[in-house]
N, C-alpha and C positions, 0 to 999 in steps of 0.2 A: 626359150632361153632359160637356161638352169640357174639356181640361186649365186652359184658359184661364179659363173659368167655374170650376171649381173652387179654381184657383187666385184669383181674385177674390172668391168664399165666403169662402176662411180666409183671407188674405190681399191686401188691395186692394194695389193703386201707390198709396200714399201717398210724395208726395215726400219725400225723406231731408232730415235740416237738415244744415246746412254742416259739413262735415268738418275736424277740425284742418289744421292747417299740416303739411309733411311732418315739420320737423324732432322737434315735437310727438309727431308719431305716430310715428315708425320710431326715435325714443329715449328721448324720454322717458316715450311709453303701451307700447311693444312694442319694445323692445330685443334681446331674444335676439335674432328672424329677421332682426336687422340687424346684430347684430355675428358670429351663426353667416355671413352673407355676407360679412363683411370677414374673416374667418379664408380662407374659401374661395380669395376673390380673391387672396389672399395664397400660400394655397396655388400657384393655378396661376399665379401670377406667380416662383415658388420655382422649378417643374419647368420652367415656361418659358424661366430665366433658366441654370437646370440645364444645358437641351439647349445652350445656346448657349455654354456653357462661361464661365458668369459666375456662380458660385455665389455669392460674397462679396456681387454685388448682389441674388440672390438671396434671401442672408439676411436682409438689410437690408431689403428687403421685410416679410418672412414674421417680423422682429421689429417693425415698425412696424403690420403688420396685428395682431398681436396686442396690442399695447399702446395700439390705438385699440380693439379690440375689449372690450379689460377696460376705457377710459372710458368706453366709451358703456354698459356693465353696467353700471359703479359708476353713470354718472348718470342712468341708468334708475330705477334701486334708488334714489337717494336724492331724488329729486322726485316730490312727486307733486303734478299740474295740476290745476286749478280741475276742469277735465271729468272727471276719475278721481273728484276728490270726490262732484261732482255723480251721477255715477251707483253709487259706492259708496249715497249716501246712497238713489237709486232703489230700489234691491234693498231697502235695510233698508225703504223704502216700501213694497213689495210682499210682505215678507214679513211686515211687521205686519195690514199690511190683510188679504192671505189668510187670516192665524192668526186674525186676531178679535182684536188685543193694543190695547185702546184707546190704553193708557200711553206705549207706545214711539210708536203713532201720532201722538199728540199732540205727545208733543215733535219730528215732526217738522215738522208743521204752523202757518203764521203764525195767528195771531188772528185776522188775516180771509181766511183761508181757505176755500175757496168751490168744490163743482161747480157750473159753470154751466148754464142752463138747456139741458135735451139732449129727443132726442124720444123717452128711454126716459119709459113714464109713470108709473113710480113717484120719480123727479128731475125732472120734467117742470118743473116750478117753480126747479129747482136748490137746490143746500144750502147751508149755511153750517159752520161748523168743527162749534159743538156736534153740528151734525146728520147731518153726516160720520161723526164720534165713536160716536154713536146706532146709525143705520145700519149700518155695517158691526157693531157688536157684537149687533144683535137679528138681521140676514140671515143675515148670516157667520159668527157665531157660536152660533145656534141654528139659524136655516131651512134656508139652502144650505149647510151645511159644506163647506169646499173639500178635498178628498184632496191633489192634488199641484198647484202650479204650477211651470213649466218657463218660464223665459226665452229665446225664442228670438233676438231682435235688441234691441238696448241702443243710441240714442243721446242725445250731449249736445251744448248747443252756449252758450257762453259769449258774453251779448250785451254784456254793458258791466259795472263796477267790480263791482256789485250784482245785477243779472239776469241771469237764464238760463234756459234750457229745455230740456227732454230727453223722449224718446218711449220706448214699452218695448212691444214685442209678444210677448203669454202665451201659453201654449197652460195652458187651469185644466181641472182634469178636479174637479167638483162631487162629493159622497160617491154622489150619486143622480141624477143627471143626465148628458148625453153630454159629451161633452168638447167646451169654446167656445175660440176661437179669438180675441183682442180685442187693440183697440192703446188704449193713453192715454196722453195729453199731460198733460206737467207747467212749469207755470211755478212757478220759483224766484225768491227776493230774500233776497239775505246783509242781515240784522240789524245795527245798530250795533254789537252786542256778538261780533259774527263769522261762528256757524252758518248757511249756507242753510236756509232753510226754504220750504216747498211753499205757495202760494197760489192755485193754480189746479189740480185734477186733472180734466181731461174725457175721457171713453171718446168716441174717435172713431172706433172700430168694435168690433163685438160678432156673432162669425159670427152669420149666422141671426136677429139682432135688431135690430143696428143696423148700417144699411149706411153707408158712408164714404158722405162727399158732399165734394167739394173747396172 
């Protein structure tokens, strides 16, 4: 088996959804590697201004790099984007459904919440919320028990006021079973009342079970 082939087993090119905007992502989702870089530039704008025997503009540098660097912290720290929500709330979706935890699952999911019909054939029909609910608590939480899941790639992407969408690829090691490799898509819709909530979850790959198809 070629690296190539195995890399499309556990992992297909599924295209990525659209990535934030820069300013989005370098301060307000990932601040430190951006303001650890404005210290930097600062720095060698310091030693640089040093050699040339201009320290005082130097300084002026090296205090303005750091006082851009402590706002882009501070407003790192104090927003958080629709997409941080959106995939905070993912995890707690994947850590309910791994566990088996109906309760928590429930309230993440809308009323009409739905797998869509897929060509695994025990969903082959697709499900509806109640049977979501069902499902995972008699599989997940009696048949397959899951040991560990690990998150390896997390995205989200924010399509209008109320909608959204986000992908998550697992790597789930089952109590009794090898370890699956799988991706699923989530479509979101914020409530009148505020929370997103889950109305679509479709596994659109499962190593060894269900192959991607574009």
């Amino acid at each position: 088996m070629t690296l190539a082939q195995l890399g499309n087993w556990i992992n297909p090119d599924i295209p990525p959804l659209p990535p934030p905007g820069l300013f989005q992502r370098l301060v307000l989702e990932h601040p430190a590697p951006t303001a650890i870089g404005v210290i930097l530039i600062a720095i060698v704008l310091l030693l640089t201004f040093r050699r040339r025997d201009r320290l005082a503009a130097g300084m002026t540098a090296l205090i303005a790099g750091a006082a851009l660097s402590a706002a882009i912290m501070l407003t790192g720290a104090a927003v958080r984007t629709q997409r941080e929500t959106l995939l905070k709330l993912q995890d707690e979706l994947i850590d309910a459904t791994a566990h088996a935890r109906p309760a928590p699952l429930a309230h993440l999911l809308a009323e009409d919440a739905r797998v869509p019909p897929t060509r695994l054939p025990r969903l082959k029909g697709g499900l509806r919320r109640d049977a979501i609910l069902a499902v995972v608590d008699e599989m997940l939480g009696d048949r397959y028990p899951i040991d560990t899941v690990a998150v390896i790639e997390r995205q989200a992407v924010v399509d209008g006021p109320n909608t959204a969408r986000s992908r998550v690829y697992l790597r789930v090691k089952p109590a009794e079973y090898p370890t699956t490799w799988t991706w699923f898509a989530v479509t979101w819709r914020r409530d009148p009342d505020g929370p997103w909530r889950a109305t679509e979850i479709e596994p659109i790959f499962i190593s060894g079970i269900l192959p991607y198809h574009p």
